[in-house]
C-alpha positions in Angstrom: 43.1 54.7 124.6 46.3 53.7 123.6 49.4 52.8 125.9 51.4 55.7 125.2 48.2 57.7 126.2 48.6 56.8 130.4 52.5 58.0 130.4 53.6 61.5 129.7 55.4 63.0 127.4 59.6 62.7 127.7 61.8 64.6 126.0 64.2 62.3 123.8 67.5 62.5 123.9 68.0 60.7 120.6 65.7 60.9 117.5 63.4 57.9 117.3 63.1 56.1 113.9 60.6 53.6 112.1 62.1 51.7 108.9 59.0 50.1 107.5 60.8 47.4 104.9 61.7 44.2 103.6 64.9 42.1 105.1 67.9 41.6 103.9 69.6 38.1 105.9 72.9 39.3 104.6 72.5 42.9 106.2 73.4 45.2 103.8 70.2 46.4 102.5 66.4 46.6 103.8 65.5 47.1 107.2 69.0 45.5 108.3 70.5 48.1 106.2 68.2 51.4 107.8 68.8 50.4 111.4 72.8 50.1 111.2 72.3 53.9 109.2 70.1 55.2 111.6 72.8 54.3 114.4 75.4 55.7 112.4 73.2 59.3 112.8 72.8 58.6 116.6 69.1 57.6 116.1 67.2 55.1 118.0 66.5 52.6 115.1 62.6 50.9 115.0 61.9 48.4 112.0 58.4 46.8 111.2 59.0 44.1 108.7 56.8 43.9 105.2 58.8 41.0 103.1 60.8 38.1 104.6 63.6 38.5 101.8 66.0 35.4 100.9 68.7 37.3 99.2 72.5 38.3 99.4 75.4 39.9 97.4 74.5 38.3 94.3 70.4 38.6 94.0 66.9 38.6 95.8 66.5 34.2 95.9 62.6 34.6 97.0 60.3 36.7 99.1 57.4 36.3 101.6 54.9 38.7 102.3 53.0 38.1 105.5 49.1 38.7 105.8 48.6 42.5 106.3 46.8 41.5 109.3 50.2 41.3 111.0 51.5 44.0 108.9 49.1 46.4 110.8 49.5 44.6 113.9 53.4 45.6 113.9 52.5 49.1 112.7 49.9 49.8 115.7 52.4 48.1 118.2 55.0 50.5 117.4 52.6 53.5 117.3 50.8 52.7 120.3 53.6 53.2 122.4 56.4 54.9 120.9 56.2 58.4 119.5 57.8 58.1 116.3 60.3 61.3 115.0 60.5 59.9 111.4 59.8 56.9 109.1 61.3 55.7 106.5 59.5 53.0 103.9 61.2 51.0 101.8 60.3 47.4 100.0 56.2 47.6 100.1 55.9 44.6 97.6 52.3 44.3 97.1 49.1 46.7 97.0 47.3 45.0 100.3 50.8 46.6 101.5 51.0 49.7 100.3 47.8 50.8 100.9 47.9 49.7 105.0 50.9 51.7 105.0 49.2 54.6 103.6 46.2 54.0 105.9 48.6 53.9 108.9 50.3 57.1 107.8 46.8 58.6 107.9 46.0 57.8 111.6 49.5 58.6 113.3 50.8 61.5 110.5 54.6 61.2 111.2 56.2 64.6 111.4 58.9 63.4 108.6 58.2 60.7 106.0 61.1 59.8 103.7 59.8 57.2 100.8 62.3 54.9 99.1 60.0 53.6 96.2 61.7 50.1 95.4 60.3 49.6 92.0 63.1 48.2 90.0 65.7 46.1 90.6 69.3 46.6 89.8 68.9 44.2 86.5 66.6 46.7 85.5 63.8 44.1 86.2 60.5 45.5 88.0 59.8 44.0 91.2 55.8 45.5 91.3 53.0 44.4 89.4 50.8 47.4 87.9 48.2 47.6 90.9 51.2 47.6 93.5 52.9 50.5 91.1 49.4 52.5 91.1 49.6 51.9 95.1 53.1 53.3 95.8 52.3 56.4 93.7 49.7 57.3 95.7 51.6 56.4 98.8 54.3 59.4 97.3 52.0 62.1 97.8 51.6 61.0 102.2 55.6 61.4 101.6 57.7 64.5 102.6 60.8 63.2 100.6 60.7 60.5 97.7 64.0 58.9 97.1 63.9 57.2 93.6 66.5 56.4 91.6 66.3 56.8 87.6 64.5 53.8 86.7 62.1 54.7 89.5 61.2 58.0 89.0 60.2 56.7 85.2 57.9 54.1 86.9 56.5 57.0 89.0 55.8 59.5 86.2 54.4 56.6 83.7 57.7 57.5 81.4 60.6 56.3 80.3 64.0 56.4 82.0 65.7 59.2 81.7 69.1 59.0 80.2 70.5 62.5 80.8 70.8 64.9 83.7 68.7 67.4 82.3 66.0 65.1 81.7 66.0 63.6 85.3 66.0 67.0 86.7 62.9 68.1 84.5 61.6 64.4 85.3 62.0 65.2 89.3 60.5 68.7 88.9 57.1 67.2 87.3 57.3 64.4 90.2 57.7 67.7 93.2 54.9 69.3 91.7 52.4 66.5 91.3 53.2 65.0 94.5 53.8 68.0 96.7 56.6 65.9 97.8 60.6 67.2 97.7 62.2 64.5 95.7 65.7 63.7 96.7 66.8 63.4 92.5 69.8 60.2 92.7 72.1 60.0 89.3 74.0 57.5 90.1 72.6 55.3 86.9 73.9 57.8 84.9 77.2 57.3 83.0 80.5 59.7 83.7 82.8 60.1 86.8 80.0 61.9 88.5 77.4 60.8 90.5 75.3 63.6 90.9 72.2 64.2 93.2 69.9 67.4 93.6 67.1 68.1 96.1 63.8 69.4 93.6 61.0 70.7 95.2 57.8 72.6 93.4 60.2 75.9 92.9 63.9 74.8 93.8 66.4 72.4 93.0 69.3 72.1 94.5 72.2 70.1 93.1 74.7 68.0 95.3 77.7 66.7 93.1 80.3 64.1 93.9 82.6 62.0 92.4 81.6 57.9 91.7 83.6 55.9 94.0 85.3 52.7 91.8 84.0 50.2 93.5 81.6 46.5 93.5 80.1 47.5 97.4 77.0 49.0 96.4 74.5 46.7 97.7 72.1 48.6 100.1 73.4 52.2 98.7 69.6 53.7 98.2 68.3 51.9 101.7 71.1 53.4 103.4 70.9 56.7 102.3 67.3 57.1 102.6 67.2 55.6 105.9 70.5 58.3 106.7 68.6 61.2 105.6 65.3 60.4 107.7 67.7 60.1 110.4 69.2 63.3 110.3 66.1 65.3 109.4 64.0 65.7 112.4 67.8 67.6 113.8 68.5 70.0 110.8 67.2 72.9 109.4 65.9 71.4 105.9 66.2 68.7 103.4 69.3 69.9 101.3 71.5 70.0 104.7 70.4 66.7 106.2 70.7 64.9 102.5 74.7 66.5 101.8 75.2 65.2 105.5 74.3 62.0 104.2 75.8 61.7 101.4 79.0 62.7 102.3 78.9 59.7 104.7 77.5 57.4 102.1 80.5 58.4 99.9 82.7 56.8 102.6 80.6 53.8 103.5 80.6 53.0 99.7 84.2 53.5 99.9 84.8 51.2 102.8 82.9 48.8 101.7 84.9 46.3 99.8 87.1 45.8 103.4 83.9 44.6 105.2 85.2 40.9 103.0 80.8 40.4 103.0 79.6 38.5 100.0 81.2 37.9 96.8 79.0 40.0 94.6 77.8 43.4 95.2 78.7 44.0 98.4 77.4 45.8 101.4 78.5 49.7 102.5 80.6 49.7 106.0 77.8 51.9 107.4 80.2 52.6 110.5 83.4 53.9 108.4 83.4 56.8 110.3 84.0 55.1 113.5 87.1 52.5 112.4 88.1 51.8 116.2 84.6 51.2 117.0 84.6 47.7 119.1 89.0 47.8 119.3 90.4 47.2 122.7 91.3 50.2 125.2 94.2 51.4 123.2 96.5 50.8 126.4 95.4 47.3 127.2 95.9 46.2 123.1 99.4 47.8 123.4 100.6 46.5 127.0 99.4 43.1 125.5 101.6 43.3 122.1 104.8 44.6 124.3 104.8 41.4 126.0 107.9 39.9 124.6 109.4 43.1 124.8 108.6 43.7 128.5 109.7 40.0 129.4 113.5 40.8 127.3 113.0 43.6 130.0 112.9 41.0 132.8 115.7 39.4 132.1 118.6 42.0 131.9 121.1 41.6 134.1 120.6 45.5 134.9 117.1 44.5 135.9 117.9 41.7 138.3 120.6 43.0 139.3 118.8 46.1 140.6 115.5 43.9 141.7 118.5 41.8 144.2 120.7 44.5 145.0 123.4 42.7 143.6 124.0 45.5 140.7 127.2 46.9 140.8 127.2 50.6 142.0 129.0 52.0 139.0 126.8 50.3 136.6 124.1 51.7 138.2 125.4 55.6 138.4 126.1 55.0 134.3 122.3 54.3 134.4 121.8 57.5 136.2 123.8 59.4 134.3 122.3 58.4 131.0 119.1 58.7 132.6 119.7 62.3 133.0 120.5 63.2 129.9 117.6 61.4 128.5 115.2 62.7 131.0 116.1 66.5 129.9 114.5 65.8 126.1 112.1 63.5 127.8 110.6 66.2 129.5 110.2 67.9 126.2 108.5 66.0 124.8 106.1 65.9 127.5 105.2 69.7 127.5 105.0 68.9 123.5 101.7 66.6 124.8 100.4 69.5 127.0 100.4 72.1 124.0 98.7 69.3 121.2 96.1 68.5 124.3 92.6 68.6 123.6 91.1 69.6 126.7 92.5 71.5 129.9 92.7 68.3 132.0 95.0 66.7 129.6 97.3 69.6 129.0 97.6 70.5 132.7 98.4 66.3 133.9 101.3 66.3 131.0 102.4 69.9 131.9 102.8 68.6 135.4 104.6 65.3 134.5 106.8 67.8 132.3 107.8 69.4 135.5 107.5 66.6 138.0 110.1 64.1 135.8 112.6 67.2 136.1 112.1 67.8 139.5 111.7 64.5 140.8 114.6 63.0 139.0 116.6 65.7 139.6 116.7 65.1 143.3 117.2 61.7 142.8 120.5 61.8 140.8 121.9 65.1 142.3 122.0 62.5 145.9 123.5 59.9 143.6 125.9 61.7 141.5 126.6 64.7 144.0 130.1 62.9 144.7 130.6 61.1 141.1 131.6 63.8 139.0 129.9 61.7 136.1 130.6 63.8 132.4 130.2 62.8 129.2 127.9 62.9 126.1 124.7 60.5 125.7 125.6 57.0 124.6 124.2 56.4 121.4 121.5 54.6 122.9 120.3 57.0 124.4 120.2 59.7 121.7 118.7 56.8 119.4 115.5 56.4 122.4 115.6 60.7 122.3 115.8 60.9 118.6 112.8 58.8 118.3 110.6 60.4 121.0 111.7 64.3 119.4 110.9 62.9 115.7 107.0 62.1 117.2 106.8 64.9 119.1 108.0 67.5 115.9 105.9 65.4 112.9 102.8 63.5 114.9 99.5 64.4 116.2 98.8 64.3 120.2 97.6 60.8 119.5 101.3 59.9 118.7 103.1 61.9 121.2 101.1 60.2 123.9 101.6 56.3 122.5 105.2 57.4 122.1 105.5 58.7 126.0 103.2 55.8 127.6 106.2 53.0 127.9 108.3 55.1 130.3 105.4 55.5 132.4 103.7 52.3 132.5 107.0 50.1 132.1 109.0 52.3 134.8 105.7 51.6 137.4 105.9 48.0 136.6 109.0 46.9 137.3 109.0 49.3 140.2 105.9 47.8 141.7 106.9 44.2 141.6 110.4 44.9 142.9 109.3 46.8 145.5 106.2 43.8 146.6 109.3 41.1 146.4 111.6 43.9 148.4 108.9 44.4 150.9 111.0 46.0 153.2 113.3 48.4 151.6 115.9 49.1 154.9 119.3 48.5 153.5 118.6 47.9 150.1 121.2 49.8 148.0 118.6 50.9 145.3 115.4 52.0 147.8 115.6 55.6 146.6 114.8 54.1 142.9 112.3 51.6 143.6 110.4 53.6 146.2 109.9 56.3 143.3 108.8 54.1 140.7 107.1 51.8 143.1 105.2 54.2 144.7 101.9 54.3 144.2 101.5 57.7 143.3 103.6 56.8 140.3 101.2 53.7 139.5 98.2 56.7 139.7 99.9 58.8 137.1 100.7 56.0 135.0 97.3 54.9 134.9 96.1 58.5 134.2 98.3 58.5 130.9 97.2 55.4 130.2 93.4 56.6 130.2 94.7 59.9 127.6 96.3 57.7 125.0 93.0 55.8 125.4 90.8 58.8 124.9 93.4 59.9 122.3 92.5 56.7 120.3 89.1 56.8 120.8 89.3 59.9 118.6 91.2 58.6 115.6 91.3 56.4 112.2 92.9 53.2 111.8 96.0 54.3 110.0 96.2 56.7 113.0 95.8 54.0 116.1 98.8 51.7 114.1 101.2 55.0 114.1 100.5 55.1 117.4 100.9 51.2 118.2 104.1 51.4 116.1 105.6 54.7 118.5 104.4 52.5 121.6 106.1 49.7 120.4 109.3 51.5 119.2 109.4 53.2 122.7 109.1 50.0 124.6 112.6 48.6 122.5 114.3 51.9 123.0 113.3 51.1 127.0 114.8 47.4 126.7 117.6 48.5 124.9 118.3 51.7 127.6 118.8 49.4 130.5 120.6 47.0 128.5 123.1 49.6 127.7 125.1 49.6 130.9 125.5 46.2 130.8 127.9 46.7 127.9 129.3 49.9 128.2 131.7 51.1 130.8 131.2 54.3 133.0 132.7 57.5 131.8 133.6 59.4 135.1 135.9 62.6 134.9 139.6 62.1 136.2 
């Protein structure tokens, strides 16, 4: 009785997936190769290894095959205790290793079984002697899908390579119907701007164009995809959806590639392209971190330390308030901008509310200040520049953007407050409570922490060029915040006569 005999049966909540292959100590192809795809798809990623491989960019170096004593040994291990959704086999190597494949395919019968026949090496050279080629045929007709490419499928038929489209189609459609496996047909040999691929069974084929991507990171490509499309089978309908699905992200890993900076020959495919801030810091933390200077220049206005004290002047401070007013107005804005782009209704009601509460709140807060003042005037151009900047994000960029560009009057605003009002302590008699009681408050530190966790969700969510457009509005906004309470230090009130 075997292990996975004494437990029952759990549903899985990912699909579980056996690469059965050589190595690659580089990663980009092999069994390295199938479990970064198969994570890609949301699979849980097995491997038993057939060939220790001493390769990289530039060429297979030498290979080991262990006794397939052990071979069966990792086969059964796996098997005995894990129930396997789909296997993929890749680099067999020798007969001995073929055929305790096949064997083990026998005794467990795999609901899906994708077959990656490596045969022939990029060179053109063949990496099986004639009894290991005999082997791997036989092994295509345990197979639900064969994945050769041109070479290959020659090998496979006894024939020679086919050099036109036509020819690998009628080549694919002989392999389907001897086999009674689906062949996923790969054209990439072929010459032209194309590189087309069709799905041929016994009665259909169905092709899958796209264009050839220009590039030298192409190391691993028929590993990944295989190893992809075994992924994704067990959760879609048939083979011609889960093999576009995986092409389509293939096109993009092989696209990608070339940035990964691995090897200096053929490169590996960036089999997590699709997920660029995969690993990056919580978007809020990065930024906070790269506004350091910025948020020290803050510091050390006189504005700033002057408010902190209580030693600011009282007119310098009602210029603030004035400006603040005016800026607040737009500001506000920009914030019911955030609540309409929102993805979800938690996000759209909290910026909603800070719409309304930064009018509200404010409001109070200068009408007590200002009541007697009779402050007039337009914005100072510093404040229309800070406006300008927040209205041109809010009018051109996505709800990623809008959020980055609104975090620095949150976050920045609850800082200072907070540490003036911790070195305040008491606030009796301090000319500028009102102020640093509503920015220290820690109500205020709550909401600035909950627009902190949207832009981080909001990044989560996005490309690279998309997270630096949103660094770059953070950034902008947390000058335009230096330079706003650096403007009263130069400019005189305006107050109507």
């Amino acid at each position: 009785m075997t292990t996975s005999a004494l437990v029952p049966e759990r549903a899985a909540s990912r699909v579980r997936v056996l690469s059965i292959a050589g190595t690659d100590p580089t990663g980009g192809a092999g069994i390295h190769a199938d479990l970064k795809s198969f994570a890609a798809h949301g699979a849980y990623g097995m491997a038993v290894v057939t060939a220790l491989v001493a390769q990289n960019s530039h060429g297979v170096r030498a290979v080991h095959v262990p006794d397939v004593a052990f071979l069966r040994a990792q086969l059964d291990a796996v098997s005995d205790d894990v129930t396997v959704d789909a296997v993929k086999i890749g680099m067999l190597g020798t007969r001995a290793v073929a055929d305790e494949v096949a064997a083990w395919l026998v005794r467990t019968k795999p609901p899906v079984i994708v077959l990656d026949p490596v045969m022939v090496a990029t060179s053109g050279d063949r990496l099986l002697d004639t009894d290991a080629e005999e082997a791997v045929r036989r092994l295509v007709t345990r197979a639900h899908l064969v994945t050769p490419n041109l070479p290959e499928l020659g090998v496979l038929l006894g024939e020679p390579r086919a050099t036109t489209w036509p020819d690998a189609v009628r080549q694919a459609r002989r392999l389907a119907r001897s086999s009674g496996a689906t062949v996923l047909l790969k054209g990439g040999h072929l010459d032209g701007d194309g590189s087309p691929d069709a799905v041929v069974d016994a009665s259909t084929v169905t092709e899958l164009d796209a264009l050839r991507v220009a590039t030298t990171s192409t190391h691993g490509t028929g590993c990944s995809l295989s190893a992809a499309v075994a992924a994704l089978r067990p959760r879609r309908p048939d083979w011609v959806t889960a093999v576009r699905e995986a092409k389509r992200w293939l096109t993009g890993a092989i696209a990608a590639g070339e940035a990964l900076a691995v090897g200096s020959g053929r490169g590996p495919v960036d089999h997590l392209h699709h997920a660029p801030t995969l690993g990056a810091r919580p978007f809020g933390a990065d930024a906070w971190e790269r506004a350091a200077d910025l948020r020290a220049a803050c510091d050390d206005l006189p504005f700033v330390r002057g408010l902190a004290d209580g030693t600011l002047p009282i007119e310098r401070f009602e210029a603030y308030l004035h400006q603040d007013a005016l800026y607040l107005a737009q500001y506000s804005r920009v914030l019911a901008r955030a609540s309409q782009l929102a993805p979800d209704a938690d996000a759209q009601v909290f910026w909603a509310q800070g719409s309304a509460r930064c009018l509200e709140v404010e409001r109070h807060l200068h009408e007590e200040r200002l009541a007697g003042a009779r402050w007039t005037g337009p914005a100072d151009r510093t404040t229309t520049g800070y406006v300008d900047h927040l209205l041109g994000v809010a009018l051109t960029g996505s709800y990623a953007e809008v959020v980055a560009a609104v975090l620095p009057c949150y976050v920045m605003y609850a800082d200072i407050g907070a540490r003036i009002l911790a070195r305040a302590g008491d606030l009796t008699g301090h000319p500028y409570g009102d102020w640093v009681a509503t920015y220290g408050d820690p109500a205020f530190a709550q909401a600035a922490a909950r627009a902190t966790e949207l832009a981080d969700a909001a990044a989560r969510e996005v490309g690279a060029a998309t997270r630096a457009r949103m660094l770059a509005a953070y950034l902008t906004s947390c000058a335009h915040e230096v330079a706003f309470f650096d403007q009263v230090r130069v400019a005189e009130p305006v107050v109507a006569v």
